[in-house]
MIFIFI-975893 format. One record per residue (C-alpha): residue number from 1; residue in three letters; y, x, z. Coordinates in steps of 0.1 Angstrom, whole numbers, plus 2048, in hexadecimal, padded with zeros to 3 digits. Layout:
<nodes>
[node NUM; "ALA"; [Y; X; Z]]
...
</nodes>
This chain:
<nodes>
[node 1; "UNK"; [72C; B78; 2E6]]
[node 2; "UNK"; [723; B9E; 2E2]]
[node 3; "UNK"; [73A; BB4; 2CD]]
[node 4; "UNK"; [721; BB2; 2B1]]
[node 5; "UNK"; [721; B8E; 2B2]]
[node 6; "UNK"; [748; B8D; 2AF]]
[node 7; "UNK"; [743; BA4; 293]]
[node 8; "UNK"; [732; B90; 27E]]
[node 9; "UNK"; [744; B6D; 289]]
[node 10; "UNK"; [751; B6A; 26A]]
[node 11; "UNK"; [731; B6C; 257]]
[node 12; "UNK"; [726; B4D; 26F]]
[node 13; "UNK"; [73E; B3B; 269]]
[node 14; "UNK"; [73E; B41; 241]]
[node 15; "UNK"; [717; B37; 241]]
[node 16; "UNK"; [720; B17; 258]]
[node 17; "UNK"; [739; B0B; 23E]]
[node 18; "UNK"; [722; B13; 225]]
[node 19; "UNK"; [707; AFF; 233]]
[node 20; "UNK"; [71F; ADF; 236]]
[node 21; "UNK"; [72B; AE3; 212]]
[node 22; "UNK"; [709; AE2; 205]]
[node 23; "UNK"; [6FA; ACA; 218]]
[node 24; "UNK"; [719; AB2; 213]]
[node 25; "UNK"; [717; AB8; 1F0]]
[node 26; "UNK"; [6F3; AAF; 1F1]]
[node 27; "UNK"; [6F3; A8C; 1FD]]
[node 28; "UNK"; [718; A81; 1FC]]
[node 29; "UNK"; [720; A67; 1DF]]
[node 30; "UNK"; [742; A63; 1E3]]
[node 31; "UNK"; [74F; A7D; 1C5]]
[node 32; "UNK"; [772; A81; 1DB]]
[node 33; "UNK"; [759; A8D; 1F5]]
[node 34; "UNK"; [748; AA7; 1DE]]
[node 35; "UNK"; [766; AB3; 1D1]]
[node 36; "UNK"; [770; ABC; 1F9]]
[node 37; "UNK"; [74B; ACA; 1FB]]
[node 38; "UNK"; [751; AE1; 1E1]]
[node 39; "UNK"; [770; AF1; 1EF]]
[node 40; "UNK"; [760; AF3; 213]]
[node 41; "UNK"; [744; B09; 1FE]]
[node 42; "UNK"; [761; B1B; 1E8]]
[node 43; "UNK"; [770; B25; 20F]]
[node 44; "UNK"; [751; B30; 21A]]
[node 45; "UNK"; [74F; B47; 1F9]]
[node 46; "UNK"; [772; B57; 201]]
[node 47; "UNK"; [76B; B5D; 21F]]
[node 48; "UNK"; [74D; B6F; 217]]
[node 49; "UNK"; [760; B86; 1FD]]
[node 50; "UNK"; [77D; B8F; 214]]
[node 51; "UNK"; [769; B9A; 22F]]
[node 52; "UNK"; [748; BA6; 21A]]
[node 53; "UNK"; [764; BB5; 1F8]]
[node 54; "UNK"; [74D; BAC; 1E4]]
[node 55; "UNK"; [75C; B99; 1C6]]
[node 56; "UNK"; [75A; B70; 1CB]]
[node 57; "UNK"; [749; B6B; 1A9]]
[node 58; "UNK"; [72B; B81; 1BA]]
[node 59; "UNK"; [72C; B6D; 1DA]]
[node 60; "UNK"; [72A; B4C; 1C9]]
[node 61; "UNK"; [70B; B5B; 1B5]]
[node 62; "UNK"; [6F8; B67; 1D1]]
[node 63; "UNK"; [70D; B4C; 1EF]]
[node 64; "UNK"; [715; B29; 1DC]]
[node 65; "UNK"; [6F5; B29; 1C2]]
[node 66; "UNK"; [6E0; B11; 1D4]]
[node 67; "UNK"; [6DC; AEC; 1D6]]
[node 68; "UNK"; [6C9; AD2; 1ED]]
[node 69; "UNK"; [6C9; AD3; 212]]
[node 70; "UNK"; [6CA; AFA; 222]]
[node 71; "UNK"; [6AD; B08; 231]]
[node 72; "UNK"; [6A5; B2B; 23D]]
[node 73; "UNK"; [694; B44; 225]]
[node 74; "UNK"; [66D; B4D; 22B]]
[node 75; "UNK"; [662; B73; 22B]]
[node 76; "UNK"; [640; B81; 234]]
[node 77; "UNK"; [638; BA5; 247]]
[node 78; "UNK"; [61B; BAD; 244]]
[node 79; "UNK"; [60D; BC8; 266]]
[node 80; "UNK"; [5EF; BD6; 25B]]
[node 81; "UNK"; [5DD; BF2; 26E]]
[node 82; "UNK"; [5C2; C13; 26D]]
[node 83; "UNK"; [5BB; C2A; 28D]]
[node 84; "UNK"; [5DB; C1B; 2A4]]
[node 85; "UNK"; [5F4; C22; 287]]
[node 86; "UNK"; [603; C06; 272]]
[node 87; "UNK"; [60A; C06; 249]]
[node 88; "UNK"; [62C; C0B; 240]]
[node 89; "UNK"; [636; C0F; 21A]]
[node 90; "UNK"; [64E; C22; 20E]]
[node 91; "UNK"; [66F; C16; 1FB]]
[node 92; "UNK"; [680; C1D; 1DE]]
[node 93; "UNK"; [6A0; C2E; 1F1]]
[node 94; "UNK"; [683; C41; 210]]
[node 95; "UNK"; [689; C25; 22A]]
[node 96; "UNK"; [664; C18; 236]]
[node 97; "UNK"; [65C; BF6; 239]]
[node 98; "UNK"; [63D; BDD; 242]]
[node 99; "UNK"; [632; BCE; 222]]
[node 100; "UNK"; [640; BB0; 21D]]
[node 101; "UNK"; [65A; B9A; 20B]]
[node 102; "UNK"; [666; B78; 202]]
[node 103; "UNK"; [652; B5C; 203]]
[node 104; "UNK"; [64D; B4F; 1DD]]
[node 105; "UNK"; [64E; B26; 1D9]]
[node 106; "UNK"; [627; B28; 1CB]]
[node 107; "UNK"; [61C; B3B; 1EC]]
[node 108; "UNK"; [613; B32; 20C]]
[node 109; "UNK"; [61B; B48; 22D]]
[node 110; "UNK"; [5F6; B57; 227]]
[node 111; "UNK"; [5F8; B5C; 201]]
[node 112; "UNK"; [615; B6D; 201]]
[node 113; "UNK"; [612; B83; 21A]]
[node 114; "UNK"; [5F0; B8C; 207]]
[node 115; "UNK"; [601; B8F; 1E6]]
[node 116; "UNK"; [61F; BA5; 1F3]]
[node 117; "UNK"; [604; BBD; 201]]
[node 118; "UNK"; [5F6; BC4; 1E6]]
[node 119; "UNK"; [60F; BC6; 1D4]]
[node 120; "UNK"; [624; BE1; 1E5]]
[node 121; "UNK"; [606; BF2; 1FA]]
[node 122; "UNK"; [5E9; BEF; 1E1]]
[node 123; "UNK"; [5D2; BDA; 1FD]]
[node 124; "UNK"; [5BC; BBD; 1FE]]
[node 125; "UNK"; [5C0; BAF; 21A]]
[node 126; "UNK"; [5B8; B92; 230]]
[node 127; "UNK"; [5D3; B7D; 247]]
[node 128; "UNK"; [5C6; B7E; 266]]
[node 129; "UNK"; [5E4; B69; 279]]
[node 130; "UNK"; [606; B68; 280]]
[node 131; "UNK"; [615; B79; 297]]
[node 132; "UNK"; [63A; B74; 29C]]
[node 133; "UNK"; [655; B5E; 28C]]
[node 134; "UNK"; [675; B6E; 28D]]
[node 135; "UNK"; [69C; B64; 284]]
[node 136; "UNK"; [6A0; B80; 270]]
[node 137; "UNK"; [6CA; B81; 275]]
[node 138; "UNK"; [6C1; B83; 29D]]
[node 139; "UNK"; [6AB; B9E; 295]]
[node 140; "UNK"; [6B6; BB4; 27B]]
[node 141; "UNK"; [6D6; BC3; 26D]]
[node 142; "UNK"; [6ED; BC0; 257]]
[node 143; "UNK"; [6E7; B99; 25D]]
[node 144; "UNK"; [6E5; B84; 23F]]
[node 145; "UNK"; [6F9; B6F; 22D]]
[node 146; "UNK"; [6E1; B53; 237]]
[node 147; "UNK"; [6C2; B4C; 24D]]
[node 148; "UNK"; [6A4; B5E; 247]]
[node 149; "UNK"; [67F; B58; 259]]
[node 150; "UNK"; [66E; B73; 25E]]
[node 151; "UNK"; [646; B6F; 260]]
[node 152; "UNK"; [634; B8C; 26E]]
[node 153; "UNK"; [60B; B8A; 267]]
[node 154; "UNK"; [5EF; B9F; 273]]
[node 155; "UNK"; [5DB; BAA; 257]]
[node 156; "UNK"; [5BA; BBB; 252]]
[node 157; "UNK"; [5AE; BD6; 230]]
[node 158; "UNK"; [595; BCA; 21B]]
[node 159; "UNK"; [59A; BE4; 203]]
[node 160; "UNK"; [5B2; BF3; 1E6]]
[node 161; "UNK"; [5C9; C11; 1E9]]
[node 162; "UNK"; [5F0; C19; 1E1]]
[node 163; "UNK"; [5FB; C1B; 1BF]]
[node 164; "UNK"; [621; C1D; 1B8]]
[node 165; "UNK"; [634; C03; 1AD]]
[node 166; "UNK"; [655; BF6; 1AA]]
[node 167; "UNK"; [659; BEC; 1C8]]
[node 168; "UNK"; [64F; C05; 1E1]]
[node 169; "UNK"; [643; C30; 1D7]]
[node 170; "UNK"; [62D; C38; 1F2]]
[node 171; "UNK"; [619; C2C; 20F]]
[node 172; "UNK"; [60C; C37; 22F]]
[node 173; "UNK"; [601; C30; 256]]
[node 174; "UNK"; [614; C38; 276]]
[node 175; "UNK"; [612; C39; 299]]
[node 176; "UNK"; [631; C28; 2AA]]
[node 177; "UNK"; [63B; C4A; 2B7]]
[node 178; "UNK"; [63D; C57; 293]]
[node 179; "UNK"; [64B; C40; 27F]]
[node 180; "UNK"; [665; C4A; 261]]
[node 181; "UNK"; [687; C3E; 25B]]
[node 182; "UNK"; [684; C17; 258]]
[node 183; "UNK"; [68E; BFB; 242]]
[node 184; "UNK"; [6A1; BEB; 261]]
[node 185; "UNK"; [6AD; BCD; 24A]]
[node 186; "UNK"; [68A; BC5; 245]]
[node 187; "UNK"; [676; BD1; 266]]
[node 188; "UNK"; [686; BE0; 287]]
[node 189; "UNK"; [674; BF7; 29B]]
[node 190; "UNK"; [672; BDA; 2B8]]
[node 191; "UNK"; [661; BC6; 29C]]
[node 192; "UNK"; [649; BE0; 294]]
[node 193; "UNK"; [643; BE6; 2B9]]
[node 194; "UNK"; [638; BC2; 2BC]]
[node 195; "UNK"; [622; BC2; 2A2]]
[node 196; "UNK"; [60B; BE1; 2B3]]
[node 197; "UNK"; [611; BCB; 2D4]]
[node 198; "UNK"; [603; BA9; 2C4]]
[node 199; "UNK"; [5E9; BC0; 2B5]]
[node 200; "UNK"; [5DA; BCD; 2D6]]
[node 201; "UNK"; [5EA; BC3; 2F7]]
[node 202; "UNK"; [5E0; BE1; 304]]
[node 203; "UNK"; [5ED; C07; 302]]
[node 204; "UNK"; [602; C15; 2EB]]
[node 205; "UNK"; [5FF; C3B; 2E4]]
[node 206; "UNK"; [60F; C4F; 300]]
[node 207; "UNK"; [604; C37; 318]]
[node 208; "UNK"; [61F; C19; 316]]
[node 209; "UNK"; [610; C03; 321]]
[node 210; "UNK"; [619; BDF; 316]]
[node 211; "UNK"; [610; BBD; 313]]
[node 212; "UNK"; [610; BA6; 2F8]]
[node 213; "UNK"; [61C; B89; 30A]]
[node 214; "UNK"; [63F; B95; 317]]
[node 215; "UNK"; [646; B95; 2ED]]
[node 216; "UNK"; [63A; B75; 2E9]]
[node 217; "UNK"; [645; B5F; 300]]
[node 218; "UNK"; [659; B3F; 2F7]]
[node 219; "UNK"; [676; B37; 30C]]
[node 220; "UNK"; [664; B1D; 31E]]
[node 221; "UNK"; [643; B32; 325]]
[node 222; "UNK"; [661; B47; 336]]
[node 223; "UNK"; [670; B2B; 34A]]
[node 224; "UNK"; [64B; B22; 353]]
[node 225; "UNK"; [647; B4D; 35E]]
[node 226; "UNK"; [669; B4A; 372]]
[node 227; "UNK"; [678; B5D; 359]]
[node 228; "UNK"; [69D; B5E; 34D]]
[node 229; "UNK"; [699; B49; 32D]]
[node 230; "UNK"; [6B1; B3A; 313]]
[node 231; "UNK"; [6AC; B12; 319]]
[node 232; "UNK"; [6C0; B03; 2F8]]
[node 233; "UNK"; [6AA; B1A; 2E2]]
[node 234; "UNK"; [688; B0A; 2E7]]
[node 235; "UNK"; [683; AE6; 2DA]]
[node 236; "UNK"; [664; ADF; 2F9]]
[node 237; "UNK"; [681; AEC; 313]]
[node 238; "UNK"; [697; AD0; 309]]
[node 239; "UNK"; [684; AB8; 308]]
[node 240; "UNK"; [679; ABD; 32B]]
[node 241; "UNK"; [69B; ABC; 339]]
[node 242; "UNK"; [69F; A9C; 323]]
[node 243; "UNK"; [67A; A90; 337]]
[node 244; "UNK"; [687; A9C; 354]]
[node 245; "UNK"; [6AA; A89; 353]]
[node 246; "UNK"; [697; A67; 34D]]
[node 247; "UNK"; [682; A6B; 363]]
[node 248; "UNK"; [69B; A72; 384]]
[node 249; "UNK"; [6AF; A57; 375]]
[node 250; "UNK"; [690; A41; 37B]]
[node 251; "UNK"; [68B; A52; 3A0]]
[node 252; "UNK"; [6AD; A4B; 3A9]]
[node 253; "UNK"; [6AE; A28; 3A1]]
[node 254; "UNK"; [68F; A23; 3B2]]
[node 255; "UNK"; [695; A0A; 3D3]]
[node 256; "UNK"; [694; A23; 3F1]]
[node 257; "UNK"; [677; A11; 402]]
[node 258; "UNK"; [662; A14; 3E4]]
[node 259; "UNK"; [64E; A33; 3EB]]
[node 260; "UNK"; [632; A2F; 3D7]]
[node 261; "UNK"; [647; A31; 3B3]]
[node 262; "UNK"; [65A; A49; 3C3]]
[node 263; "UNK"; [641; A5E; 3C3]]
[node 264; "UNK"; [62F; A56; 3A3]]
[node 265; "UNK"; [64F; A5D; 394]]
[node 266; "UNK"; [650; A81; 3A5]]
[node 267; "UNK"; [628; A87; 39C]]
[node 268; "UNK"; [634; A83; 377]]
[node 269; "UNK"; [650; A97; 378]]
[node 270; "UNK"; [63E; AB5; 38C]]
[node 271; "UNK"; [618; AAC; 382]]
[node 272; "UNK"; [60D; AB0; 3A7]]
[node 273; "UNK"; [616; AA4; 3C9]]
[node 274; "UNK"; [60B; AAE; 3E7]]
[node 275; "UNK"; [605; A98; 404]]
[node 276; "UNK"; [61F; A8C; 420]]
[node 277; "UNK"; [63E; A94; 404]]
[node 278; "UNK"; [660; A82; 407]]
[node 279; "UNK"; [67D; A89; 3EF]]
[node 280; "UNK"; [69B; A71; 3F5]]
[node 281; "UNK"; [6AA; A60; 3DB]]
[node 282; "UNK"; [6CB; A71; 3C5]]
[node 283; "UNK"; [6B3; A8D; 3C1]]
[node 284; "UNK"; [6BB; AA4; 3A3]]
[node 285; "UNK"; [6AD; AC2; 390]]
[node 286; "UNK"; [6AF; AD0; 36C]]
[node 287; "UNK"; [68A; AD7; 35D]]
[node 288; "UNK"; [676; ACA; 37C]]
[node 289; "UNK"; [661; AEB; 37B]]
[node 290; "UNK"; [661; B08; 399]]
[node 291; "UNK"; [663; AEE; 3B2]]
[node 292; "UNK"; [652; AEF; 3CF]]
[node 293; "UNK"; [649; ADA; 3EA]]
[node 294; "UNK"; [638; ADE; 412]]
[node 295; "UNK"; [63B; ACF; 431]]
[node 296; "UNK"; [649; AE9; 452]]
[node 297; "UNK"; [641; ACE; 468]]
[node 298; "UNK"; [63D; AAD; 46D]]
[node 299; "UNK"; [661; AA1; 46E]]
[node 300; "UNK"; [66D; AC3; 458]]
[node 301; "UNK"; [66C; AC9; 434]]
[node 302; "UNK"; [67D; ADD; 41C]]
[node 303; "UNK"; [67C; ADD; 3F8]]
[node 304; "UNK"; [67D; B05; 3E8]]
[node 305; "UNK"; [687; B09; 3C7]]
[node 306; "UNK"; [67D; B27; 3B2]]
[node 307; "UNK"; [694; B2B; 395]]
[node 308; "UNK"; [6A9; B0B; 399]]
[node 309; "UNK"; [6BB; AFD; 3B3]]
[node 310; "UNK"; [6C2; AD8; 3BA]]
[node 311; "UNK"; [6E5; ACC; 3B5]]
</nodes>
């Protein structure tokens, strides 16, 4: 864990507890149960205040006010662009943000991200597609008292022009070598970055030169690039461990002399085979991917492994 991390371990730990309290108190019947639910959220709340000094009534408020089972908050960004610069608006306290806010219960992904446009820029727009779903604590700072999803959406002007409002005083496009002092609990620089890379692919101004899909990429399409990747964070990764695992358990309890399944067990696992190839029994491997297979001779092979080595 990163010093940032160890930071803020009590804040994980506070919104863990938090979590169990309210779930527990949403589904348990026993009332001896509840009654230890709701002191599991009452902890949670004073750790909040002692680390946060804010006063417990105020953490309960904003912390211990919600029922049914926890799930992470929605909230839209819209990136909208004009000549290679994109539309920020302007704050009430001069920090700069994409327009954008939480996700109302009436509103979809689309309609919100439509509605908070024009509310705080002016525009009519049109949601053209999403282009990045984001944990917002792993992303931006100070993290949250609980889970926030960030959608980011390409948008496109139909018309309409600023007016101020409550929300936001001013509005205005930038080039991402020029931008003004950020809102960085609602968009980062990286974030903003991403969104003229998703846009275009292609070159920045000053001739950076990136490409969309190193942003992107899901921690299998990095396994599948040879990449270093983050296994227990994608679903698709673990399950094809879990594939993977049944099916050597298959090959391994295969009879010896039983070539053919042998080898239709190793076609599935790889999804080719090439000719002449003989992998002996109490073979093992984690994903079954970056393996590869040739003959050296007649009487010689060898088995090369990019990325993971047999055990």
């Amino acid at each position: 864990m990163d010093k940032q991390g160890q930071e803020y371990q009590w804040l994980e730990w506070a919104k863990e507890l938090q979590f169990i309290a309210q779930a527990g108190l949403t589904y348990t019947k026993d009332l001896f149960d509840k009654e230890r639910f709701e002191r599991i959220r009452e902890i949670s709340a004073e750790i909040m205040s002692l680390q946060s000094k804010l006063p417990l009534s105020e953490i309960k408020d904003l912390f211990c006010n919600e029922t049914g089972f926890q799930t992470p908050k929605l909230d839209t960004r819209a990136a909208i662009f004009k000549d290679n610069k994109i539309l920020l608006v302007e704050e009430n306290d001069g920090t700069w943000s994409m327009p954008g806010g939480w996700v109302d219960v009436m509103e979809t992904v689309k309609s919100n991200t439509v509605k908070e446009v024009k509310e705080e820029a002016g525009l009519d727009v049109d949601a053209v597609r999403v282009i990045a779903l984001h944990d917002r604590n792993l992303h931006n700072q100070p993290p949250y008292a609980y889970n926030v999803c960030k959608v980011f959406v390409l948008c496109k002007v139909k018309g309409g022009c600023f007016h101020p409002n409550i929300e936001t005083v001013g509005s205005g496009y930038f080039s991402l070598d020029e931008l003004p002092p950020l809102s960085v609990d609602k968009n980062s620089y990286q974030q903003i970055e991403m969104c003229f890379i998703a846009r275009s692919g292609k070159e920045l101004a000053g001739g950076v030169r990136l490409k969309n899909a190193e942003i992107m990429k899901t921690e299998y399409e990095k396994c599948l690039a040879g990449e270093s990747f983050i296994g227990g964070k994608d679903p698709k990764i673990v399950e094809t461990i879990l594939r993977t695992r049944r099916l050597l358990a298959q090959f391994n309890a295969t009879d010896y002399a039983d070539t053919e399944r042998k080898q239709a067990l190793l076609r599935e696992m790889f999804g080719s085979l090439g000719k002449g190839v003989h992998v002996d029994i109490d073979f093992h491997c984690e994903y079954g991917k970056h393996i590869f297979y040739w003959r050296q001779s007649d009487y010689q092979h060898e088995l090369h492994f990019r990325g993971q080595q047999p055990h």
